[in-house]
DSSP file (Angstrom, degrees, kcal/mol; ACC not computed):
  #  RESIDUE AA STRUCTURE BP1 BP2  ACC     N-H-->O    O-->H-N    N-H-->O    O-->H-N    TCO  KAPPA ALPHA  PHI   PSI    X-CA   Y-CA   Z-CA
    1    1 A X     >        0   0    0      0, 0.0     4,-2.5     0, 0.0     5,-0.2   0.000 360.0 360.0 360.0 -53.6   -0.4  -16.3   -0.8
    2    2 A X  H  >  +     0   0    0      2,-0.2     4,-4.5     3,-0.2     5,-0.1   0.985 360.0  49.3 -27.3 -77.9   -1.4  -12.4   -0.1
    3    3 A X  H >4 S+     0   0    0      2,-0.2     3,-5.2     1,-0.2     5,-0.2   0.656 105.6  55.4 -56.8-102.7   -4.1  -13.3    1.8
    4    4 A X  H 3> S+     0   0    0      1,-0.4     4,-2.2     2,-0.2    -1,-0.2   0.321 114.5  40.8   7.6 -65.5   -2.3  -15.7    4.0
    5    5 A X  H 3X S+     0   0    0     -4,-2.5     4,-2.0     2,-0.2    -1,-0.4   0.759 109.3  56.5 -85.0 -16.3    0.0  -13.4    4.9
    6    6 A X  H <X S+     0   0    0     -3,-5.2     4,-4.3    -4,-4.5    -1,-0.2   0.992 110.4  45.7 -52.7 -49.6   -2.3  -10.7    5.3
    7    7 A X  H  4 S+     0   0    0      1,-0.2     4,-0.3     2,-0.2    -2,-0.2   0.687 116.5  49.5 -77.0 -32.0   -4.5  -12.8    7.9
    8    8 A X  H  < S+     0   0    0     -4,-2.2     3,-0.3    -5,-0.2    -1,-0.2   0.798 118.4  40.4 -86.0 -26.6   -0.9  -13.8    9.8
    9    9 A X  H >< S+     0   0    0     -4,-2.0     3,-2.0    -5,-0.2     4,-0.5   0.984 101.8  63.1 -74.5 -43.8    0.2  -10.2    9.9
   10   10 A X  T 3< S+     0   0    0     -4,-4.3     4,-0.3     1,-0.3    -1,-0.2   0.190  87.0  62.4-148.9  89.1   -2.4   -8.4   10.6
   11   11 A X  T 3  S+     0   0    0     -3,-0.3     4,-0.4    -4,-0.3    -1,-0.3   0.072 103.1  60.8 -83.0  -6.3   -3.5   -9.4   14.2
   12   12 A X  S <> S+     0   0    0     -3,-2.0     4,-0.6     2,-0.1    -2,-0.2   0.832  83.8  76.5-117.5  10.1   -0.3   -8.2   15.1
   13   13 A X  H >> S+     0   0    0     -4,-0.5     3,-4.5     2,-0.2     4,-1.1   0.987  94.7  50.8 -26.9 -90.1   -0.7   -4.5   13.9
   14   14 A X  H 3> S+     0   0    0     -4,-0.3     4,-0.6     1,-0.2     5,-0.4   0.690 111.9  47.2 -62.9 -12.6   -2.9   -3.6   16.8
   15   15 A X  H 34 S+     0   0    0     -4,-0.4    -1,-0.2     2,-0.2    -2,-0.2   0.787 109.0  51.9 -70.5 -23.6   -0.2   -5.0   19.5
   16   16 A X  H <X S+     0   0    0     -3,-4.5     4,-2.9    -4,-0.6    -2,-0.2   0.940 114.0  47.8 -92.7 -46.2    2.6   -3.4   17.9
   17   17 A X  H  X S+     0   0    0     -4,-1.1     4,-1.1     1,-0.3    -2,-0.2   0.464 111.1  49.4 -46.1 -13.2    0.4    0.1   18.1
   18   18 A X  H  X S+     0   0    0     -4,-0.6     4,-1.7    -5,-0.2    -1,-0.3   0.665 106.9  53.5 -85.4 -50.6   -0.4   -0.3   21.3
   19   19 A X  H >> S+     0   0    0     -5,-0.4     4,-2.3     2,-0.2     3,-0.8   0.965 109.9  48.6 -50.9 -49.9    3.1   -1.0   22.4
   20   20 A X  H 3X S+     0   0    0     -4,-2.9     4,-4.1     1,-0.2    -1,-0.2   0.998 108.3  51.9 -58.2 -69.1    4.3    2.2   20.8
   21   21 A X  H 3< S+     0   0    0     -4,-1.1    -1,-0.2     2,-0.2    -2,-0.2   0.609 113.2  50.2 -78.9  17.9    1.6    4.4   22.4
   22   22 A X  H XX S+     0   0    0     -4,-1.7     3,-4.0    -3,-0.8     4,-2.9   0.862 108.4  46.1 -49.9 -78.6    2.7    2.7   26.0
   23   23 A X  H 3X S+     0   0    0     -4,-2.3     4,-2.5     1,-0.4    -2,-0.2   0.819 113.3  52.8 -51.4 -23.6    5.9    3.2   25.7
   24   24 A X  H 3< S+     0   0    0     -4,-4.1    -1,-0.4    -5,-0.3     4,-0.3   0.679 111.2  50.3 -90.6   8.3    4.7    7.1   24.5
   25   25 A X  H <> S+     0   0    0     -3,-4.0     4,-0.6    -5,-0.2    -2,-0.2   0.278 111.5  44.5 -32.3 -38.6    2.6    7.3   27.7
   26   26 A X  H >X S+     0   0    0     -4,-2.9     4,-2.8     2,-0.2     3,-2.0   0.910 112.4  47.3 -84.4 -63.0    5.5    6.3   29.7
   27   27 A X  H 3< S+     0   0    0     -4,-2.5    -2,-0.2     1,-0.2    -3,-0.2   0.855 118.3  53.1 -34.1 -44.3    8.3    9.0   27.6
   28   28 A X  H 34 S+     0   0    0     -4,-0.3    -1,-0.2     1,-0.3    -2,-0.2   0.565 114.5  39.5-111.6 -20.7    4.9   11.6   28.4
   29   29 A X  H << S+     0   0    0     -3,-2.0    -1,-0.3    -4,-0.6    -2,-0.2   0.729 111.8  49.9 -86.6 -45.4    4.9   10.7   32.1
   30   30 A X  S  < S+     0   0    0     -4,-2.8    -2,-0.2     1,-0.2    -3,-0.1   0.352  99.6  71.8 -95.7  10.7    8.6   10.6   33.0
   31   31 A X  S    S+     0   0    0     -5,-0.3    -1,-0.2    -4,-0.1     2,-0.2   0.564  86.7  76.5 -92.6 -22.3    9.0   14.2   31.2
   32   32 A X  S    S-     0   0    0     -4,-0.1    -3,-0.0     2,-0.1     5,-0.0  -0.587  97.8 -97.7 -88.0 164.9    7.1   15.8   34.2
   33   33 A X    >   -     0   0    0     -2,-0.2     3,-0.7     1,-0.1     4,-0.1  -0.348  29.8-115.4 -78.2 160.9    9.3   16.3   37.8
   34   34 A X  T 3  S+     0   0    0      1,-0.2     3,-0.1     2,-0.2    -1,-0.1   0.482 109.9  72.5 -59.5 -21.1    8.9   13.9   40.3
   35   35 A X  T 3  S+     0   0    0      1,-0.2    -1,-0.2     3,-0.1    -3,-0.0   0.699  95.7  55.5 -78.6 -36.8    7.3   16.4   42.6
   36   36 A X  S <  S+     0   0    0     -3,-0.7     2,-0.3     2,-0.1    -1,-0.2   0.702  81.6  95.5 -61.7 -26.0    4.4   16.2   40.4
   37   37 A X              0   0    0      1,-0.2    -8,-0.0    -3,-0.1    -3,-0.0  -0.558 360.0 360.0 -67.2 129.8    3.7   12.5   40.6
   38   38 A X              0   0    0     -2,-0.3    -1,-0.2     0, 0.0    -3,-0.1   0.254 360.0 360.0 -58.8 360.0    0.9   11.4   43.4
């Protein structure tokens, strides 16, 4: 039963970590002025 649910959770670990450091990529982007952006 552990293992089951280890092997259905976690594949979805790296997706949810990824997701997080977008979205902190994006917060890290939209903290500089506009003036800066290319």
């Amino acid at each position: 039963m552990l293992a089951l649910s280890t092997v259905y959770v976690y594949p979805k670990i790296p997706k949810v970590s990824a997701f997080r450091s977008y979205q902190q990529a994006l917060d890290f982007f939209a903290s500089f002025p506009v003036s800066t952006r290319s």
